[in-house]
C-alpha positions as CSV (number, residue, x, y, z in Angstrom):
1,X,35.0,-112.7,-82.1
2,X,32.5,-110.9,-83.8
3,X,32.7,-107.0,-83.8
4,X,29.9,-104.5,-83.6
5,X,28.8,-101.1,-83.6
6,X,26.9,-99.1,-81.6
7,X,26.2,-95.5,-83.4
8,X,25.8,-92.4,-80.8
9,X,23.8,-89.9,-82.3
10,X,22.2,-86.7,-81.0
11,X,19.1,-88.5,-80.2
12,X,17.4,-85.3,-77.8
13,X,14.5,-84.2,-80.0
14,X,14.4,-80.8,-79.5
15,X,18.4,-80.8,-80.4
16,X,17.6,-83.3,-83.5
17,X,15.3,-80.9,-84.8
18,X,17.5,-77.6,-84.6
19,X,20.1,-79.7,-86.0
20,X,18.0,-80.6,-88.9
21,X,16.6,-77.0,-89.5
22,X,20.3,-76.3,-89.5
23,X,22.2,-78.6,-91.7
24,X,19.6,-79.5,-94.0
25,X,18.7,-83.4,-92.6
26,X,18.9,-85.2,-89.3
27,X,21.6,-87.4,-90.9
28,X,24.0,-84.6,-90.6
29,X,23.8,-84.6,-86.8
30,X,26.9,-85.1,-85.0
31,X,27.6,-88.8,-84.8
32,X,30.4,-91.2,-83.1
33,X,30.3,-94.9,-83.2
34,X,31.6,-97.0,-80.0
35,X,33.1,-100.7,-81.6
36,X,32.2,-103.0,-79.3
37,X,32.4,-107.2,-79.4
38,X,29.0,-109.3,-78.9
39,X,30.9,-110.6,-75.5
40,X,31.6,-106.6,-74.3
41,X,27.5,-106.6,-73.9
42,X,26.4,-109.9,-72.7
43,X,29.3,-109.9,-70.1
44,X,28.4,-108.7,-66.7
45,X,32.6,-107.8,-65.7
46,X,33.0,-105.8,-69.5
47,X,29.4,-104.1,-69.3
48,X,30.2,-101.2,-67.0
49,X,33.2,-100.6,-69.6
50,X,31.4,-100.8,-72.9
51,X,28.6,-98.3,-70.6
52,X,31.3,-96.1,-70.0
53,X,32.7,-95.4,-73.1
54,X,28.8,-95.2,-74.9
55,X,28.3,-92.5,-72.1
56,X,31.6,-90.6,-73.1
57,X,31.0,-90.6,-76.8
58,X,27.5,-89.1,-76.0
59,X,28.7,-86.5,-74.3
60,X,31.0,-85.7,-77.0
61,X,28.5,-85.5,-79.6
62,X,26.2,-83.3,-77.4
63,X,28.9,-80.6,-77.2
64,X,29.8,-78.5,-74.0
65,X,28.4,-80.1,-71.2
66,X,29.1,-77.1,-68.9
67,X,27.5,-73.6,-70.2
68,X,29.8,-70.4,-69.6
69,X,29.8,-68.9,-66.4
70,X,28.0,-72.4,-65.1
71,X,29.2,-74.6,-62.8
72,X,26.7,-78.0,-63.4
73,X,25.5,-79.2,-66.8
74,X,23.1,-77.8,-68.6
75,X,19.7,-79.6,-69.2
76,X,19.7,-79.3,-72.6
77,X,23.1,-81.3,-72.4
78,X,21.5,-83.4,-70.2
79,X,18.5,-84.5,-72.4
80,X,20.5,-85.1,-75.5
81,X,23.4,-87.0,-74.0
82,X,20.6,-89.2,-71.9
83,X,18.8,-89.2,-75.6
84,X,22.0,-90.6,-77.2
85,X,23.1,-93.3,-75.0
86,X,19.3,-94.9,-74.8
87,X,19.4,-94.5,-78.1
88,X,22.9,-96.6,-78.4
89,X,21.2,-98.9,-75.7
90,X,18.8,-99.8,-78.0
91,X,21.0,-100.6,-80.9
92,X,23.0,-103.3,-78.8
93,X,19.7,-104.7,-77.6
94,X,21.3,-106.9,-74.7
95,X,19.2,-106.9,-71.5
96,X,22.9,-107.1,-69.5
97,X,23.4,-103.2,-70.9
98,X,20.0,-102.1,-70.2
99,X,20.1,-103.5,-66.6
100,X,23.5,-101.7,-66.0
101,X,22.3,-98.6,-67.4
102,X,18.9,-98.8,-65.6
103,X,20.9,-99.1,-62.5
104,X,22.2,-95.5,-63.4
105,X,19.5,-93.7,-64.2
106,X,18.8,-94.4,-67.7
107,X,16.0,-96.6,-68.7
108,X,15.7,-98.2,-72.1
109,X,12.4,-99.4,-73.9
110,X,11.9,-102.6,-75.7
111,X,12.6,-101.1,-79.4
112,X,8.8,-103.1,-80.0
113,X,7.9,-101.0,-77.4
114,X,10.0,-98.1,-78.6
115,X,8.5,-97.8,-82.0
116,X,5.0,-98.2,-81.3
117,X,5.2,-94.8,-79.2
């Protein structure tokens, strides 16, 4: 079985940019990567898992999710973690992950489509 990786990185660009003006280069943005197998994303019973755990590892990279003295997430959080995981999305590239996320809010270009833009 073949094994991948899907890299989660702070994808918002507002918080890719601060992060850059602060470290020195974007590659120095918190990153986590999410091993996944080729089946994992082309499997309809294994996709909501492999979802799952990209949506965790993006909230960890995008730090506290809940601002002090807050009691919903902030929209900064928001942005970057919805940031990451298209971003993670688009890595895998398997229409079975994009339709599962789609069906939870997130939407994922084409990356042809992506990269023109």
């Amino acid at each position: 079985m073949k094994k991948l990786t899907a890299l989660i990185t702070v994808a918002g660009f507002a918080t890719v940019f601060c992060a850059a003006a602060q470290a020195g280069t974007v590659s120095e943005a918190p990153t986590e990567i999410v091993h996944y197998a080729a089946a994992d994303a082309a499997n309809v019973a294994t996709v909501a898992v492999l979802y799952r755990r990209i949506e965790a590892a993006a909230g960890r990279v995008c730090g506290a999710r809940i601002a002090p003295g807050r009691s919903f997430p902030s929209a900064a959080w928001n942005h970057c973690a919805q940031g990451a995981i298209r971003d993670a999305l688009l890595r895998i590239d398997t229409p079975a992950v994009a339709a599962y996320a789609a069906s939870h809010g997130i939407l994922v270009l084409e990356a042809t489509t992506a990269s023109r833009n």
